[in-house]
N, C-alpha and C positions, 0 to 999 in steps of 0.2 A: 117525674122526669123520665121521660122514654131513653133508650139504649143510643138510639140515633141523634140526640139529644146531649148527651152525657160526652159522647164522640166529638160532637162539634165543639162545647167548652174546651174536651181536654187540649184539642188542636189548636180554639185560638187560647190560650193559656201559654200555651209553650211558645207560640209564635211574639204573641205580647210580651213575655216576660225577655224573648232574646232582644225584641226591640225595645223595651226600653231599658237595657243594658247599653244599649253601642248607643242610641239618641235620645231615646222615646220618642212617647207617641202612639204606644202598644197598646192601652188604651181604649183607640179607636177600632180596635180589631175585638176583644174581649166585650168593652160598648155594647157594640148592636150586636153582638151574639146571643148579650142575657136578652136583652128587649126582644129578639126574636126566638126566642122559649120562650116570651109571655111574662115577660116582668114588667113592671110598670116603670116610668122612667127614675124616680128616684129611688125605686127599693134599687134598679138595676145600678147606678150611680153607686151607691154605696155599696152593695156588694162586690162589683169591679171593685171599689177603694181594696177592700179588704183585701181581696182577694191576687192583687197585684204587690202585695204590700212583700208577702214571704219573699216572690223574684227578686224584690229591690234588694234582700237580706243574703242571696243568691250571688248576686250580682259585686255584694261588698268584699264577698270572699274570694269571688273569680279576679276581681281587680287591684288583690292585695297589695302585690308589692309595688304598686302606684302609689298606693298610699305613706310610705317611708317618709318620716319625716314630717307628716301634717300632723300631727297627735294634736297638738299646742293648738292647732286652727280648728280642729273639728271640736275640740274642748270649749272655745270660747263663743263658737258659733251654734254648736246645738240649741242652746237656750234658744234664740234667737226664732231660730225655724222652725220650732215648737209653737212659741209662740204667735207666730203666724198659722201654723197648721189650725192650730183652737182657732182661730177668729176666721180662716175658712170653713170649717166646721161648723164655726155659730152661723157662719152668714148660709150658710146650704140648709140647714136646721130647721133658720128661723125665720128666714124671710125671701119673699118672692125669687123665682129665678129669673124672671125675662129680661131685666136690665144688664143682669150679668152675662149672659148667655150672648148677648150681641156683642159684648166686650172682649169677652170669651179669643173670637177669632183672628181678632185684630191683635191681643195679643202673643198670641203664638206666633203670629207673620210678623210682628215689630221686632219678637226675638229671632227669630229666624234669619231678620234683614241684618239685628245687630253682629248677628255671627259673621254672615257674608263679606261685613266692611267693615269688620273688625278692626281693623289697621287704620283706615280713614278714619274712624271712630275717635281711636286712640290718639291720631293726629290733632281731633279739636280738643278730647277732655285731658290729655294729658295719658302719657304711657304709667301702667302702675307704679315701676319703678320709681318715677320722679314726685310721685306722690311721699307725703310728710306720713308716716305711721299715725299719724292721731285719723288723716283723713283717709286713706287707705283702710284703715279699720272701720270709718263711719261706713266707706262707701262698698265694704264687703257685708257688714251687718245690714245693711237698709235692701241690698242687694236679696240678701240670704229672705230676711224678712216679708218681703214682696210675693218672692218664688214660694216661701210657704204658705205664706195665705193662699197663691192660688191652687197650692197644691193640696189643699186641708179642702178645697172647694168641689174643687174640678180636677182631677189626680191626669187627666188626657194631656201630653204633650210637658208634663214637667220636667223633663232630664233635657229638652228642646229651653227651656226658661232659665234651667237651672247654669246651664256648661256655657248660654249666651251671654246670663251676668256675667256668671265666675270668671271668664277668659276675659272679659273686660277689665275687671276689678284685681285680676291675680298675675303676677308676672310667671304664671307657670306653663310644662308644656302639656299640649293640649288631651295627654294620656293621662296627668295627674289630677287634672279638670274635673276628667271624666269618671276618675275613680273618687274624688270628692264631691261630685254629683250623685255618683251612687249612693255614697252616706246617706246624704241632706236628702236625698229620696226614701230611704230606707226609714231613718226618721221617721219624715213626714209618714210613710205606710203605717210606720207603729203606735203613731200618735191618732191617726182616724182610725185605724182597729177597734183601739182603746175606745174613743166615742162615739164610734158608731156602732158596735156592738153594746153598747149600753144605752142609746135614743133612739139609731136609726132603723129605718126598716128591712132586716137583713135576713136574705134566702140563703140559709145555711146550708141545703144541698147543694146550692150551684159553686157555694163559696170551698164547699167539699171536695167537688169535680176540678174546680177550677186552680185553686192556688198551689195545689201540689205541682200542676203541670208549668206552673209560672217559676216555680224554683227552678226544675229544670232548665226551662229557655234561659232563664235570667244569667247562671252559671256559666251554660254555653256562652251565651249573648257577651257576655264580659270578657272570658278570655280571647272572644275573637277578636274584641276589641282593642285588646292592648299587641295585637297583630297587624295591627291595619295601620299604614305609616298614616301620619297627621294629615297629610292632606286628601287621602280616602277618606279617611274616618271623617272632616269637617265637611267633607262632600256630600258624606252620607245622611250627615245630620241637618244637614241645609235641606237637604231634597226631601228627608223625611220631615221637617219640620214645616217644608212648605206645600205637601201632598195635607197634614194637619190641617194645617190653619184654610186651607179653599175647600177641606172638607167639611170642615164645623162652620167653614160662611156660609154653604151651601146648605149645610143643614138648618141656619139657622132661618134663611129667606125661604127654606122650602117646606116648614113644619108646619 
């Protein structure tokens, strides 16, 4: 790895790890960084995973005192996103990508949309509130579930999947969302660590360059977050969710 080389990781590292503090989606920027130092698409897939993983751990610290109060939710739901994380992992592992890869796009833009109309949304399924605890529970765990798997798969745009359930599913505001989006990402980083450091095909020098500088952003990324009144912040994350999703269409009609 050349000097000029080593530069460009550390710059998107930092940049990725702030974005996917305040949205995700950072990702996209770390991505085609490895594949343009010459990695091949899945060694580079997985070492982004890895390598994004420390920021999200970044991120849970910057956004702590958001966190007041969820102990009980993040307890009953780690299982959960774990368990997802593994079955995206197996499915990246062990079987073809081009089916998923088309889906890929469309679902980061379905999230995106659910954000936007969030309130209409909530007008057909019912506000959480009015939800029975049994089904509120179903429909945070099945929630949580989903976003891990895609995020055990394809790690681009998960804090965009993650804060579009959660806010459906949780009568909270949308700074606690986002600081219990951080978690279930962090998570999921430590859960592909673990398996893809022991299957997949991972370039530890980039992963070396790379994830120190994603702590940094990730920290930043977080406290500026819980600065930004709700409706920047949901602006933020629309816009950056929907730059995602017309990025990976585009990539995926143009590869």
């Amino acid at each position: 790895m050349s000097p000029l080389e080593a530069l460009a990781l550390l710059g998107a590292g930092i940049a990725a790890g702030g974005i996917n503090a305040i949205a995700g989606g950072g990702s996209l920027i770390s991505f085609p960084v490895l594949v343009g130092i010459g990695l091949p698409s899945v060694a580079a897939n997985v070492s982004n995973a890895l390598s994004v993983a420390p920021g999200y751990g970044a991120s849970v610290l910057g956004s702590r005192p958001d966190l007041a109060g969820q102990g009980r939710r993040i307890a009953r739901i780690v299982p959960t996103v774990v368990l997802g994380a593994l079955g995206g992992c197996a499915l990246l592992l062990l079987t073809p990508r081009a089916v998923f890869d088309y889906v890929v796009p469309f679902l980061v833009l379905g999230a995106t949309a659910m954000l936007a109309f969030q309130n209409k949304l909530r007008g057909l399924a019912g506000h959480p509130k009015d939800h029975s605890p049994r089904r509120a529970a179903l429909l945070l765990h099945l929630a949580v579930l989903l976003c891990g798997l895609y995020g055990g798969y394809f790690n681009a745009a998960l804090g965009v999947l993650l804060i579009a359930a959660l806010a459906l599913v949780l009568d909270e505001p949308l700074r606690r969302v986002s600081a219990l989006k951080n978690v279930l990402s962090a998570v999921v980083g430590v859960t592909t660590v673990l398996i893809y450091s022991l299957f997949g095909p991972v370039n530890w020098a980039a992963v070396a360059v790379l994830a120190p500088a994603t702590i940094i952003g990730g920290f930043a990324g977080a406290r500026l977050a819980r600065r930004l009144p709700a409706p920047v912040l949901r602006y933020l994350i629309i816009a950056f969710g929907t730059v995602v999703g017309i990025v990976l269409l585009v990539r995926v009609f143009t590869d």
